[in-house]
GUGUZA-166475 format. One line per 3 residues: number of its first residue (from 1); for each residue y, x, z of N, C-alpha, C, CB. Coordinates in Angstrom, 3 decimals, padded with zeros to 6 digits. Atoms other than C-alpha are relative to their C-alpha. Glycine has a CB too. Layout:
BEGIN
NUM	Y:X:Z:Y:X:Z:Y:X:Z:Y:X:Z  ...
This chain:
BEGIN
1	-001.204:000.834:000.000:000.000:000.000:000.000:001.255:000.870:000.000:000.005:-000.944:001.220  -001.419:-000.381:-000.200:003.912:000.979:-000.469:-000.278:-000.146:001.166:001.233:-000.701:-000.576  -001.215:000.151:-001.024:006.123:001.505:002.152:000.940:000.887:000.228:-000.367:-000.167:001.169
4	-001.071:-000.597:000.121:009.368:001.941:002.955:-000.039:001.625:000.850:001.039:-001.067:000.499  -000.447:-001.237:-000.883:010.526:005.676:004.316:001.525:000.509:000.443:-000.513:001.098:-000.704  -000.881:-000.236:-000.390:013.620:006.859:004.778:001.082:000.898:-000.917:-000.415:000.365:001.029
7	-000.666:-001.270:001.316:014.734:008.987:001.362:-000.719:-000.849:-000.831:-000.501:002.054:-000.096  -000.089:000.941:000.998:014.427:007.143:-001.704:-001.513:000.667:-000.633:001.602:000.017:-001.020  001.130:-000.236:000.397:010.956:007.334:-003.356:-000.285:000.266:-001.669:-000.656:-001.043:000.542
10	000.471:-000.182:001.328:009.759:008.069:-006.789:-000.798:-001.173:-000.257:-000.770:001.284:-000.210  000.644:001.201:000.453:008.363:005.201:-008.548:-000.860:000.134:-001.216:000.985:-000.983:-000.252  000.785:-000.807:001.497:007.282:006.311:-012.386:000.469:000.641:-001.057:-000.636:-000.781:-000.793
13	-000.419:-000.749:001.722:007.922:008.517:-015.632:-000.444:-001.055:-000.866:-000.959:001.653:-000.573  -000.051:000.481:001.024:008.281:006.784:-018.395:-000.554:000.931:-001.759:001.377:-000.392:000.241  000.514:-000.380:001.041:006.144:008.017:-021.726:000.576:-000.577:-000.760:-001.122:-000.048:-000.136
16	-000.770:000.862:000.986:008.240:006.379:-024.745:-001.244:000.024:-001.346:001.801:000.818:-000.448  000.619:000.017:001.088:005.268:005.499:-027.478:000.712:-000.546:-001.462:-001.069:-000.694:000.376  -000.416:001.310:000.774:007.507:002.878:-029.368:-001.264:-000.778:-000.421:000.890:000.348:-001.365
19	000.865:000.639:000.527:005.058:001.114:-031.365:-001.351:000.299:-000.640:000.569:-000.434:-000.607  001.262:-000.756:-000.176:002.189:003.568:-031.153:-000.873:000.129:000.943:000.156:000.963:-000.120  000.695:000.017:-001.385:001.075:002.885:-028.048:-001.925:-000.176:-000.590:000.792:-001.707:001.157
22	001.678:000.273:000.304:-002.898:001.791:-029.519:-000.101:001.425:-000.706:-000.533:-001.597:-001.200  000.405:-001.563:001.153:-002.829:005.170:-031.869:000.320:001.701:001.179:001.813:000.032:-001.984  -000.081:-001.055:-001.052:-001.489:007.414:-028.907:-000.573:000.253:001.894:001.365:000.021:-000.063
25	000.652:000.409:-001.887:-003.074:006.081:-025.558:-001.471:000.837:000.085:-000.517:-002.270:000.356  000.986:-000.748:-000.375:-006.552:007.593:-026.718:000.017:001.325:000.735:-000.538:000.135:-000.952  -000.398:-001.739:-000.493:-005.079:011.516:-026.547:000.191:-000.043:001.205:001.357:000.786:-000.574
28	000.383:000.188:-001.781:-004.732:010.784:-022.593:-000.766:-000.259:000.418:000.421:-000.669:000.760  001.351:000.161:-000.844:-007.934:009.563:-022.201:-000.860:000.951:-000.428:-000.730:-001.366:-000.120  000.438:-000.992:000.072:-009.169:012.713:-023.780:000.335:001.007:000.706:000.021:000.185:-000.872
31	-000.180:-001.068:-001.618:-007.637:014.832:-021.048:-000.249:-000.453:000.820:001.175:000.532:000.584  000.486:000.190:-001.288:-009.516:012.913:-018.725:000.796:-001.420:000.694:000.283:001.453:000.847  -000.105:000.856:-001.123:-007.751:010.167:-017.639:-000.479:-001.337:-000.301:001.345:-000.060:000.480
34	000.950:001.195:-000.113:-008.650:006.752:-016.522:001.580:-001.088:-000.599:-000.905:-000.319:002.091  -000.720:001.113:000.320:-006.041:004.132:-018.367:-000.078:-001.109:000.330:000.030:-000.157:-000.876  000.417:000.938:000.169:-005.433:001.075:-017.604:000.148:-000.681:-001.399:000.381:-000.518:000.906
37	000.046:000.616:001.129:-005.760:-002.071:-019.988:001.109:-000.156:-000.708:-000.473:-001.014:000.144  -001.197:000.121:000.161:-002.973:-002.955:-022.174:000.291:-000.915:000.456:000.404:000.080:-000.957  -000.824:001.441:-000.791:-000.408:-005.474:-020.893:000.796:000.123:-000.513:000.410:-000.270:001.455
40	-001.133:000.387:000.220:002.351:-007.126:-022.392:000.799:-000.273:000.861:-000.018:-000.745:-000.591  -000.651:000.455:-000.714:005.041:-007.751:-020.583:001.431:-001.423:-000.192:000.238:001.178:000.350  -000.984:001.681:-000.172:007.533:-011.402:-020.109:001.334:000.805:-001.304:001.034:-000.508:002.571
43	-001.296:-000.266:000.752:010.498:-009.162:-022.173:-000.810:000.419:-001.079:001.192:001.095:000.597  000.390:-000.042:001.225:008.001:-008.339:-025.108:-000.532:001.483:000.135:001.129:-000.368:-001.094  000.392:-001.064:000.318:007.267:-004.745:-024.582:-001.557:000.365:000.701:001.121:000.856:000.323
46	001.269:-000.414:-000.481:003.675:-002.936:-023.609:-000.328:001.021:000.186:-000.786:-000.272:-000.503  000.305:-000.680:-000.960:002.378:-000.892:-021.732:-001.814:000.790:000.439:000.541:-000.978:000.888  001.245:-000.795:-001.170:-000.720:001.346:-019.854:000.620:000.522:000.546:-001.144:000.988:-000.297
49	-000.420:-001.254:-001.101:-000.614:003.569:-017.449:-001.248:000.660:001.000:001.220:-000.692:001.159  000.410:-000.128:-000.716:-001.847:006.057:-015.621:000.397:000.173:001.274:-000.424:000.448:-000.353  -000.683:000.444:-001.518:-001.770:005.227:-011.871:-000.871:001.329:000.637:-000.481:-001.994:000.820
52	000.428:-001.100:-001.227:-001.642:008.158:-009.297:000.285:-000.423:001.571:000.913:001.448:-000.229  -000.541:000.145:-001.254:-001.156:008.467:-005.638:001.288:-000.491:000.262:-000.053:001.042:000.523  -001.655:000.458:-000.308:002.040:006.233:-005.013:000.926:000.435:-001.018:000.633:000.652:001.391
55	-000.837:-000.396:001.214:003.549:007.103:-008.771:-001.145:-000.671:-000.869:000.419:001.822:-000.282  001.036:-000.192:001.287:002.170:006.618:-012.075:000.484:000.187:-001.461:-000.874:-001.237:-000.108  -000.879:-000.346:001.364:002.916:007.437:-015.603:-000.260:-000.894:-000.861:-000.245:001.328:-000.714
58	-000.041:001.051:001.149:004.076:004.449:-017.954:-000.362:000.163:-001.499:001.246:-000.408:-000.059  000.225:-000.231:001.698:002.681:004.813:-021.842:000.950:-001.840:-000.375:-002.512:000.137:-000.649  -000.665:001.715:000.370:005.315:001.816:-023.091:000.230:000.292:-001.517:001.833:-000.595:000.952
61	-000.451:-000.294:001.656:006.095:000.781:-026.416:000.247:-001.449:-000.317:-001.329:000.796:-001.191  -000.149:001.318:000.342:006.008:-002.676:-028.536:-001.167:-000.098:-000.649:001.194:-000.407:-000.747  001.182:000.363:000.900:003.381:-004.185:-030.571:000.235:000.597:-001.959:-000.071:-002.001:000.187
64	-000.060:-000.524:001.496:002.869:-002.255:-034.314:000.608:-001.024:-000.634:-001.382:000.345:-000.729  -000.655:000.876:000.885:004.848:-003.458:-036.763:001.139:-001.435:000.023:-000.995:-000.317:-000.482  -000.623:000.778:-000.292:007.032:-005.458:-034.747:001.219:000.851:000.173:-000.528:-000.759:000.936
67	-001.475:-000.800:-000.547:010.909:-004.649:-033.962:-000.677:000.537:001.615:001.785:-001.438:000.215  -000.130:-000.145:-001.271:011.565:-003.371:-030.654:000.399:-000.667:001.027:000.440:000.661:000.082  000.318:001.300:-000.764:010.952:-005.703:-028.143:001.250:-000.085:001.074:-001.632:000.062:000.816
70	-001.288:-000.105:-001.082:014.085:-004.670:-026.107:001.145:000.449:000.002:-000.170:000.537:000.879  -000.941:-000.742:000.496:017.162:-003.377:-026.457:000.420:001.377:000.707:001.012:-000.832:-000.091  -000.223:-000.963:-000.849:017.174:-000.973:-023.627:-000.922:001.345:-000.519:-000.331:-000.570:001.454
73	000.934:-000.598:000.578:014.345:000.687:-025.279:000.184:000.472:-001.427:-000.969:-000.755:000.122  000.068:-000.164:002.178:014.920:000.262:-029.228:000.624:001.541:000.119:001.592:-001.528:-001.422  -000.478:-001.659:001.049:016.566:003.933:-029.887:-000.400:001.159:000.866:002.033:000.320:-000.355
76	001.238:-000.980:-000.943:014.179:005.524:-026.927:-000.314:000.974:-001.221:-001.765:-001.023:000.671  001.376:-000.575:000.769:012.267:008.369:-028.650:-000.585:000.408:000.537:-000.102:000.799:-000.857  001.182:-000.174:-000.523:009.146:009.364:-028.426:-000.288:001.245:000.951:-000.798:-000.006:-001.045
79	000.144:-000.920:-001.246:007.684:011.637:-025.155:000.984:-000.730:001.071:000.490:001.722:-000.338  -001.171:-000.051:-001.169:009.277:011.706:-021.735:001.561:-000.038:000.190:-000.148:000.986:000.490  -001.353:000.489:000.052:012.307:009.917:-021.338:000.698:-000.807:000.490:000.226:-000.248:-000.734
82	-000.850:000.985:-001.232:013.035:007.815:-018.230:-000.763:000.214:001.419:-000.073:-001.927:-000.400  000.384:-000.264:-000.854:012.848:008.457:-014.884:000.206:-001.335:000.823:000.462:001.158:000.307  -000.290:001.158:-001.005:012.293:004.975:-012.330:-000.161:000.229:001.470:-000.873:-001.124:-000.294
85	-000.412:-000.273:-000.611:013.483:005.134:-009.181:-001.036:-001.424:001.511:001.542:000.193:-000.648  000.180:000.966:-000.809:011.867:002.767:-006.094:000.586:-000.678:000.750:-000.521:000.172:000.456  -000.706:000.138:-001.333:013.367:000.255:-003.878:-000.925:-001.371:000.364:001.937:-000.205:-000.078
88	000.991:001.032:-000.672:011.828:-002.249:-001.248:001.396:-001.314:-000.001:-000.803:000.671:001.983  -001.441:000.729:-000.356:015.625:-004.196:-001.847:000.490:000.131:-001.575:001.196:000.938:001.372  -000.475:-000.159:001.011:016.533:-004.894:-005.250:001.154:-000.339:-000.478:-000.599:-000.273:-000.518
91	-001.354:000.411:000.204:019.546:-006.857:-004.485:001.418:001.425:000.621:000.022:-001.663:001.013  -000.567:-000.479:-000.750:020.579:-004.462:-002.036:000.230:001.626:-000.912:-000.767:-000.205:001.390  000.107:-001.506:000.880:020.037:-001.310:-004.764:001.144:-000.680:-001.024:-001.927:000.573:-000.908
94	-001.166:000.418:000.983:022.321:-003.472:-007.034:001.225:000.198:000.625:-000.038:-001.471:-000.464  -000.706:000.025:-000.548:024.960:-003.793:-004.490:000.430:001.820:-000.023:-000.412:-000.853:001.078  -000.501:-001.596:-000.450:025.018:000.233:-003.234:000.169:000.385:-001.745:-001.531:001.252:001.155
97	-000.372:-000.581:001.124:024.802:001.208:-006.870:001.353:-000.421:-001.169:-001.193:-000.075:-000.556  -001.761:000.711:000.543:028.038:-001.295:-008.414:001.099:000.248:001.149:000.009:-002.064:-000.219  -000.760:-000.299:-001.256:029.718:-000.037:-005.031:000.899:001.371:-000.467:-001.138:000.293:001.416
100	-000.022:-001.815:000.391:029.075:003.595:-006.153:001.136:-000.062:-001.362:-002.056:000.823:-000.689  -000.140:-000.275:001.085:030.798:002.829:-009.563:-000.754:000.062:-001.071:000.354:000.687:000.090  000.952:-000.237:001.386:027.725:002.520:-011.872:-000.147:-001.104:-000.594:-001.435:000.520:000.167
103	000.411:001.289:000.524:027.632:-000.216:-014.586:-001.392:-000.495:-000.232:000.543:-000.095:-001.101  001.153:000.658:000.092:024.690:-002.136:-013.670:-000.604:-001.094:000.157:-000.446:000.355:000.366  -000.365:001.448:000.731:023.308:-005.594:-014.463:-000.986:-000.621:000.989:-000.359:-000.279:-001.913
106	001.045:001.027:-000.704:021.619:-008.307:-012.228:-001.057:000.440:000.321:-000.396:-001.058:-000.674  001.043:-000.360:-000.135:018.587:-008.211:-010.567:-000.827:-000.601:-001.092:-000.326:-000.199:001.207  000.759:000.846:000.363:015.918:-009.074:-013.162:-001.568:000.167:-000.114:000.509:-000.290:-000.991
109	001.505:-000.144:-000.981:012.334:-010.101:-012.571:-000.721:000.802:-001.678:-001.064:-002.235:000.822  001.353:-000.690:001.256:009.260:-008.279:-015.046:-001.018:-000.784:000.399:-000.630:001.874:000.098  001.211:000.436:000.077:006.090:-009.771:-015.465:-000.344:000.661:-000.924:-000.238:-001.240:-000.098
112	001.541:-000.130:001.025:002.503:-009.057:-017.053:-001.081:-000.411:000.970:-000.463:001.812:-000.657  001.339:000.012:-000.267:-000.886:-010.049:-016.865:-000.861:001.579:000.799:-000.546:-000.370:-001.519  000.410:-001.174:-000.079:-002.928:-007.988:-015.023:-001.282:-000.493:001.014:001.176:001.118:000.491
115	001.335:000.560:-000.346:-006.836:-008.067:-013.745:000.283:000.651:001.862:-001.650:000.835:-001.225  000.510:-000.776:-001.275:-007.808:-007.910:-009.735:-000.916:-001.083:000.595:001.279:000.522:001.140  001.107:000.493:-000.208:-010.619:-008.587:-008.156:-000.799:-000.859:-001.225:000.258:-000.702:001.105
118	000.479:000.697:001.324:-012.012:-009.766:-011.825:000.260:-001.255:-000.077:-001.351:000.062:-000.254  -000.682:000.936:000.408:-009.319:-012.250:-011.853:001.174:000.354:-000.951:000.355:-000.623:001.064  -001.409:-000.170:000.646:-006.399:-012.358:-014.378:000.869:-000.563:000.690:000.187:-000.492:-001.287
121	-001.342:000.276:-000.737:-003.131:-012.538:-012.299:001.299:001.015:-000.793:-000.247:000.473:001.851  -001.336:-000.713:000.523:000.678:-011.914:-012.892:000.474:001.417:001.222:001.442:-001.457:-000.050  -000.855:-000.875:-000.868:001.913:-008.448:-011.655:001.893:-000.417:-000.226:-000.443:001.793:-000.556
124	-001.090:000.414:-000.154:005.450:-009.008:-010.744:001.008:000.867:000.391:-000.097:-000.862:000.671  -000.932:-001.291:-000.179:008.236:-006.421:-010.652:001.568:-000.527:000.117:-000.175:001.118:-001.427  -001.751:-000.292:-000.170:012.277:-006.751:-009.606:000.227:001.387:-000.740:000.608:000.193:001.874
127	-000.549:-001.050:000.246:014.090:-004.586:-011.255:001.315:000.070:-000.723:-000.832:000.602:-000.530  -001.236:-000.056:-000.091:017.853:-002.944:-011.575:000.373:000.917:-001.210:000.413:000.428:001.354  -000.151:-000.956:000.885:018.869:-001.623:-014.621:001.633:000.326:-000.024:-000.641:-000.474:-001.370
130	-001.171:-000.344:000.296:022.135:000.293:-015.830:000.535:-001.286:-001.627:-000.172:001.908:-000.272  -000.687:000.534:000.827:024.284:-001.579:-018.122:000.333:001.054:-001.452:001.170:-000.453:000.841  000.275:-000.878:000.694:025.188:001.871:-018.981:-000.344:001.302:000.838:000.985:000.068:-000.880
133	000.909:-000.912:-000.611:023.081:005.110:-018.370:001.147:000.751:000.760:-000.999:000.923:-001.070  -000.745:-000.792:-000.600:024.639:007.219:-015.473:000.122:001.197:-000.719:-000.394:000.157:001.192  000.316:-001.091:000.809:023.300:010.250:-017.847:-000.234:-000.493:-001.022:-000.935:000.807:000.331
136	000.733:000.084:001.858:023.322:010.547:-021.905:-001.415:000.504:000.325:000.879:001.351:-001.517  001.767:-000.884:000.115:019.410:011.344:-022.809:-000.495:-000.255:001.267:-000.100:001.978:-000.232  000.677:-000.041:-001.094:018.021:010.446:-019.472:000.184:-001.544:000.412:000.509:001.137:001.005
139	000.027:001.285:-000.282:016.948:006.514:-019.033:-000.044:-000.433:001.574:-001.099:-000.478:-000.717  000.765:000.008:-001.867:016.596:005.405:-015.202:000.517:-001.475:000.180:000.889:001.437:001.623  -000.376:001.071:-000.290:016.182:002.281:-013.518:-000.503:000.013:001.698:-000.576:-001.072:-001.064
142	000.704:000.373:-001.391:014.905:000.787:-009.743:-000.719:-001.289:-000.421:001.125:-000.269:001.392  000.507:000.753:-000.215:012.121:-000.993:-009.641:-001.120:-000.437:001.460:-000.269:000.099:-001.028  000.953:000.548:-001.249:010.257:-003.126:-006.626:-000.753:-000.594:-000.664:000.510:-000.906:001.158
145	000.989:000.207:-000.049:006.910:-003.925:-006.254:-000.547:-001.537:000.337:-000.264:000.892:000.665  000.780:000.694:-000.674:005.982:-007.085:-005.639:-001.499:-000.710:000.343:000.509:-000.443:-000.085  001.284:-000.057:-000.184:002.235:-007.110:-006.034:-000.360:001.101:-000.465:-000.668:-000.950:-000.457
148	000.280:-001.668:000.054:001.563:-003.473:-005.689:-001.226:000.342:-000.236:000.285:000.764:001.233  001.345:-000.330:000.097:-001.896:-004.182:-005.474:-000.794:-000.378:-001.589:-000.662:-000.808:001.253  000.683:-000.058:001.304:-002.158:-005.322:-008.992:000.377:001.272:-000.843:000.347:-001.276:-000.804
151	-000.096:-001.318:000.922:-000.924:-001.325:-010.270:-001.107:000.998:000.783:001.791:000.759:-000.040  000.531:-001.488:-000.831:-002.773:000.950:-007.246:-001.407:-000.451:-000.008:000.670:000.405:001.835  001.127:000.423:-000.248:-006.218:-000.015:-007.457:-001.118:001.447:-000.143:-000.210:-001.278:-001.007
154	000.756:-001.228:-000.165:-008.977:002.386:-006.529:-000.640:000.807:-001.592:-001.301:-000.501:001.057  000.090:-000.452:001.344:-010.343:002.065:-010.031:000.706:000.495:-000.820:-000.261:-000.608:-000.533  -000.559:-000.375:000.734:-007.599:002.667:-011.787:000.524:002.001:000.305:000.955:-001.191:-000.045
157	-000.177:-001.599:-000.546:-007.028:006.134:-009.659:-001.113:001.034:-000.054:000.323:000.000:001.483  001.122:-001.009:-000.199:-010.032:007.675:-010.156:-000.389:000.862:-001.898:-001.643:-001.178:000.804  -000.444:-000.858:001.628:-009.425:010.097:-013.263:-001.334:001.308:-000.044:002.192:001.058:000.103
160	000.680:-000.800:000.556:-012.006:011.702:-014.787:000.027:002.197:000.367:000.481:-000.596:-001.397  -000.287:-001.285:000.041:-010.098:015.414:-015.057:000.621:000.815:001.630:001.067:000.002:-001.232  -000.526:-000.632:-001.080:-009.223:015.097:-011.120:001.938:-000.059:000.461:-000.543:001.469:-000.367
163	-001.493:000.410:-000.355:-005.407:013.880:-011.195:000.043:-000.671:001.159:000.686:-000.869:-000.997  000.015:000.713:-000.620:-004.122:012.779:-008.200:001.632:-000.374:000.068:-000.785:000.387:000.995  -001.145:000.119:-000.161:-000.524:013.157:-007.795:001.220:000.273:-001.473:000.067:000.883:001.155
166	-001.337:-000.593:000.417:002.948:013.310:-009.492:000.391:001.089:001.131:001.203:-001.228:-000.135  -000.468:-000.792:-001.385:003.835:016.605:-007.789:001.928:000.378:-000.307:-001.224:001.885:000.166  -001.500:-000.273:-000.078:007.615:017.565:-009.559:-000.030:-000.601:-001.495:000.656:001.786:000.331
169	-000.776:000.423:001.245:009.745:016.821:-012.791:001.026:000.346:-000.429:000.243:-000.977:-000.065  -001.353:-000.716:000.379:012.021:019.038:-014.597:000.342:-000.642:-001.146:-000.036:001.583:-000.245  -000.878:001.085:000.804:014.598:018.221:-016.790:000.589:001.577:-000.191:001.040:-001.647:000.824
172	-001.099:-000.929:000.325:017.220:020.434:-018.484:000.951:000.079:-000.144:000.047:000.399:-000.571  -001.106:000.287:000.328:021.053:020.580:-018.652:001.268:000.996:-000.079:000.145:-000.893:000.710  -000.693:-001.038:000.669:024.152:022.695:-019.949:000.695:-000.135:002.151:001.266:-000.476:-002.018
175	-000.472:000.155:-001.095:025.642:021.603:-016.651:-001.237:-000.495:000.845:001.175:-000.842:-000.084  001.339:000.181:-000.939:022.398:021.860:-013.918:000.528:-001.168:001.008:-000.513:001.605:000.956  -000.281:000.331:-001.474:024.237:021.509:-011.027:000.783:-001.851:000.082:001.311:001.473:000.642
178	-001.200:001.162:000.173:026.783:018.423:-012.107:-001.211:-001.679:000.013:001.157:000.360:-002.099  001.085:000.610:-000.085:023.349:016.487:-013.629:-000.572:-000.369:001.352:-000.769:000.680:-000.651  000.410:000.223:-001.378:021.700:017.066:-010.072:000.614:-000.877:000.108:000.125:000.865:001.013
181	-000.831:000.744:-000.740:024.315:015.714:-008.524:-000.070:-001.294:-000.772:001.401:000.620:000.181  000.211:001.161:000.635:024.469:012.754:-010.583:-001.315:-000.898:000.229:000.104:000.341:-001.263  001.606:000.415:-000.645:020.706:011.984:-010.008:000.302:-000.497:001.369:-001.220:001.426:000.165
184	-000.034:000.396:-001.581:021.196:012.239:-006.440:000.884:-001.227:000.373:000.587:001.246:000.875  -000.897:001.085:-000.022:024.062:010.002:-006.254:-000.442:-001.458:-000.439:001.044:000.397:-000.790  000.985:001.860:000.318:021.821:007.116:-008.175:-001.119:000.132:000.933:-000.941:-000.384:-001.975
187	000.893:000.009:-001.482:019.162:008.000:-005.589:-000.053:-000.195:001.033:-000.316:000.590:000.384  -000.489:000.000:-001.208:021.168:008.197:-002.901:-000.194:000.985:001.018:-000.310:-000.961:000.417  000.370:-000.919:-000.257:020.329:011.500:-001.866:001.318:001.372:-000.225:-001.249:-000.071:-000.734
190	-001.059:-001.527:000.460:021.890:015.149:-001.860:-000.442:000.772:-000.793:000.343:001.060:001.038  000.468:-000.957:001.149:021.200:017.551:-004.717:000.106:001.210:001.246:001.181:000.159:-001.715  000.094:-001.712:-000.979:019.946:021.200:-003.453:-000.431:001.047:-001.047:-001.462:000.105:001.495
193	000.434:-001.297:001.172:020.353:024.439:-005.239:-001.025:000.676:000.469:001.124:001.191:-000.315  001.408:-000.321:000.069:016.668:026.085:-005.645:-000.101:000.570:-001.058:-000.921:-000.990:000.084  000.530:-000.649:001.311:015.442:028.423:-007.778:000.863:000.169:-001.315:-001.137:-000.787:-000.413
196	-000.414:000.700:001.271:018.128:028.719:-010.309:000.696:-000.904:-000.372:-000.659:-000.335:-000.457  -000.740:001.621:000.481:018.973:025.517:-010.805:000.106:-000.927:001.626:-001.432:-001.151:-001.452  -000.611:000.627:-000.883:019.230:022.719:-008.918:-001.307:-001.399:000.242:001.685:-000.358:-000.605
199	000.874:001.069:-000.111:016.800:019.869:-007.048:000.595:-001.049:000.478:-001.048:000.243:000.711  -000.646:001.189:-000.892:017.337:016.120:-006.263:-001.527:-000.150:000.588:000.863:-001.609:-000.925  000.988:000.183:-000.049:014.876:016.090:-003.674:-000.510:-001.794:000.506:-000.288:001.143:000.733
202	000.763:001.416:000.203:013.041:012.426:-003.408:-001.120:-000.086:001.876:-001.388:000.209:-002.016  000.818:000.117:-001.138:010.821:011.300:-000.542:-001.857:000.309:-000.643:000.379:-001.771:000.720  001.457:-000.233:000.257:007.299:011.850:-002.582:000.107:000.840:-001.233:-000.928:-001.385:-000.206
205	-000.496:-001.161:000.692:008.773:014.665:-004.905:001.135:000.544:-000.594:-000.514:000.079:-000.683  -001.656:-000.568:000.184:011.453:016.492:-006.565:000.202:000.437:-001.736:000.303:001.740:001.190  -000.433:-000.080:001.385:013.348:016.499:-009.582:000.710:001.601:-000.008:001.154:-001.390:-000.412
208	-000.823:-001.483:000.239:014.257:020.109:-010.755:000.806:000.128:-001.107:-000.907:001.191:-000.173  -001.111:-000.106:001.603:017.380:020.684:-013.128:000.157:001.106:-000.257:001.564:-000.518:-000.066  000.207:-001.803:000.612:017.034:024.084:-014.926:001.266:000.165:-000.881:-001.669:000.377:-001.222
211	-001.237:000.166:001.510:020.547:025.291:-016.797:-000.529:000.273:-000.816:001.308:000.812:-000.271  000.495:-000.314:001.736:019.927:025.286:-020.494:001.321:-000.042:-000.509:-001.130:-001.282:-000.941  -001.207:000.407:001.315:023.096:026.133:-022.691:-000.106:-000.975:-000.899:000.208:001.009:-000.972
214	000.778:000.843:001.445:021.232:024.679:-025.441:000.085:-001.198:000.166:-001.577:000.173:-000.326  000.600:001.561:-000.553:020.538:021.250:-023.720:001.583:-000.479:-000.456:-000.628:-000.277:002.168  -001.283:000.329:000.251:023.701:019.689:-025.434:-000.178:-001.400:000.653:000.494:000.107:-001.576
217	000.526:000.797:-001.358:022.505:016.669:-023.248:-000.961:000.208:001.004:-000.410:-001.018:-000.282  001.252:-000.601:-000.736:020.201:016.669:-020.393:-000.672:-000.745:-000.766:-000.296:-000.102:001.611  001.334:000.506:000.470:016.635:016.264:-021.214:-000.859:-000.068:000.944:-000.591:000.719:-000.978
220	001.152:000.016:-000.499:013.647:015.363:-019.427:-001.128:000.835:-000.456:-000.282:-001.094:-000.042  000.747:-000.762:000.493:011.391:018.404:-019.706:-001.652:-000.070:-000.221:000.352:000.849:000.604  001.569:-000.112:-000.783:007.749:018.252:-017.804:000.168:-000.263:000.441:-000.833:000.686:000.436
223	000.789:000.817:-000.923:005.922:016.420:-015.905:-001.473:001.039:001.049:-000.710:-001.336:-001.222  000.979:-000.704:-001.145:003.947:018.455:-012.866:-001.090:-000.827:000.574:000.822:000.446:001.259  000.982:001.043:-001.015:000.724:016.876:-011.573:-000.920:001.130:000.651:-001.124:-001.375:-000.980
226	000.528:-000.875:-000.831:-001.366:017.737:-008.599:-001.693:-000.720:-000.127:000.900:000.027:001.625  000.906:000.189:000.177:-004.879:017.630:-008.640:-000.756:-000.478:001.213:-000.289:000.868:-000.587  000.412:-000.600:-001.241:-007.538:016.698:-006.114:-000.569:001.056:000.767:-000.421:-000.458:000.237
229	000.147:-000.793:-000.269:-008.288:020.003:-005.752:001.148:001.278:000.575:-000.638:-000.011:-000.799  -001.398:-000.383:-000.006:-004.279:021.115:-005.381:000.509:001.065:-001.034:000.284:000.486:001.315  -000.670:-000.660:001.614:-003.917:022.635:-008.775:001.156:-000.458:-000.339:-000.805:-000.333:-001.358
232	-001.326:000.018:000.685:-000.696:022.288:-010.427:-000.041:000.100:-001.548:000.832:001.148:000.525  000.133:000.357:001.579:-000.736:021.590:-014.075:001.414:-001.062:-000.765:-001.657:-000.988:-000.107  -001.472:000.864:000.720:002.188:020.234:-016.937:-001.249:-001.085:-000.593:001.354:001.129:-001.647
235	000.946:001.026:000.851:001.027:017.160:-018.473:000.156:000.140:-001.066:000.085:-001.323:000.110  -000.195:-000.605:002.064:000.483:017.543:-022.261:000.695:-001.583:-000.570:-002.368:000.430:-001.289  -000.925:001.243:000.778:003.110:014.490:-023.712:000.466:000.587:-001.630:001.719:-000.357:001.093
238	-000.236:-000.423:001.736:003.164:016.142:-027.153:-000.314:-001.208:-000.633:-001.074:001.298:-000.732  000.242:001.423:000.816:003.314:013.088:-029.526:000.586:000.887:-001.724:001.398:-001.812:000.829
């Protein structure tokens, strides 16, 4: 089960398939992992994922040959490209974040189908999006849980290659430190210089911002996962 802590939590990475999701979902289950089924969701777009320890990584997209089921999504590209944020308060994440200065829009609910106990039920999600992104190139939203138990299920966690965790998540930017800070501030947290660059650290891991001249926006770099053995490994999102 969630629960609340006391530092803002990590919720999920976002994989951007667009409308490849059936042609690109196998290549993850050839490194071992355990997918779930697909699911549409109430705004048109779809989805797997793999579910880890209290995170999991979204494969989203739309149905082939259809537009793009959303507008928040349509000019996404493909790989790693949104970071979601957790809250147990979705009104209350709207409030602190239009307080802060960030244009962001109503609470609104998500649905999909989704199997438990070998029933079909609706998973049900709140969630706070930007109107507009606090960061160019870097998507982020807050979403709550409200049937947690239709994403964490034992089956769905039990991965073939030994995944257990989201352990970190770098990103890149001409300005490290400014990015951080920015993160943190939609988190609600303090940015901390580390290594180089700069971390927003999270209550169940940490975002690392590496300077890159080059990065003429930030980017979302890698994805760190921990094993159950405590290996450390990038996830392969090559598309």
């Amino acid at each position: 089960m969630l629960h609340s802590v006391g530092r803002t939590e990590f919720d999920h990475a976002v994989v951007m398939v667009r409308d490849r999701l059936d042609a690109l979902a196998p290549r993850y289950e050839r490194q071992g992992f355990h997918l779930s089924d697909k699911a549409v969701h109430n705004l048109g777009s779809c989805n797997r994922l793999i579910v880890l320890e209290g995170t999991y990584v979204e494969l989203l997209g739309w149905p082939p040959g259809a537009p793009p089921a959303r507008k928040e999504i349509a000019d996404s590209p493909f790989g790693l490209e949104a970071l979601v944020f957790r809250t147990y308060d979705a009104e209350a994440t709207y409030t602190r974040l239009r307080d802060a200065g960030f244009a962001v829009n109503p609470v609104q609910e998500l649905t999909r189908p989704a199997m438990l106990d070998g029933q079909e039920v609706q998973a049900r999600f709140h969630t706070v999006r930007f109107a507009e992104q606090p960061l160019p190139g870097i998507r982020m939203y807050f979403c709550r849980h409200l049937t947690p138990e239709c994403v964490w299920s034992p089956e769905l966690m039990a991965h073939p290659n030994g995944a257990r965790s989201l352990h970190r998540i770098d990103a890149r930017a001409a300005d490290a430190r400014g990015v951080a800070e920015r993160l943190a501030l939609v988190a609600g947290v303090a940015a901390e210089a580390d290594s180089g660059g700069w971390d927003v650290p999270l209550a169940n891991l940490r975002i690392h911002v590496q300077p890159n001249a080059a990065a003429q926006t930030p980017v979302l770099s890698s994805l760190t996962l921990e094993n159950r053995d405590g290996a450390h490994y990038t996830l392969d999102t090559g598309l």
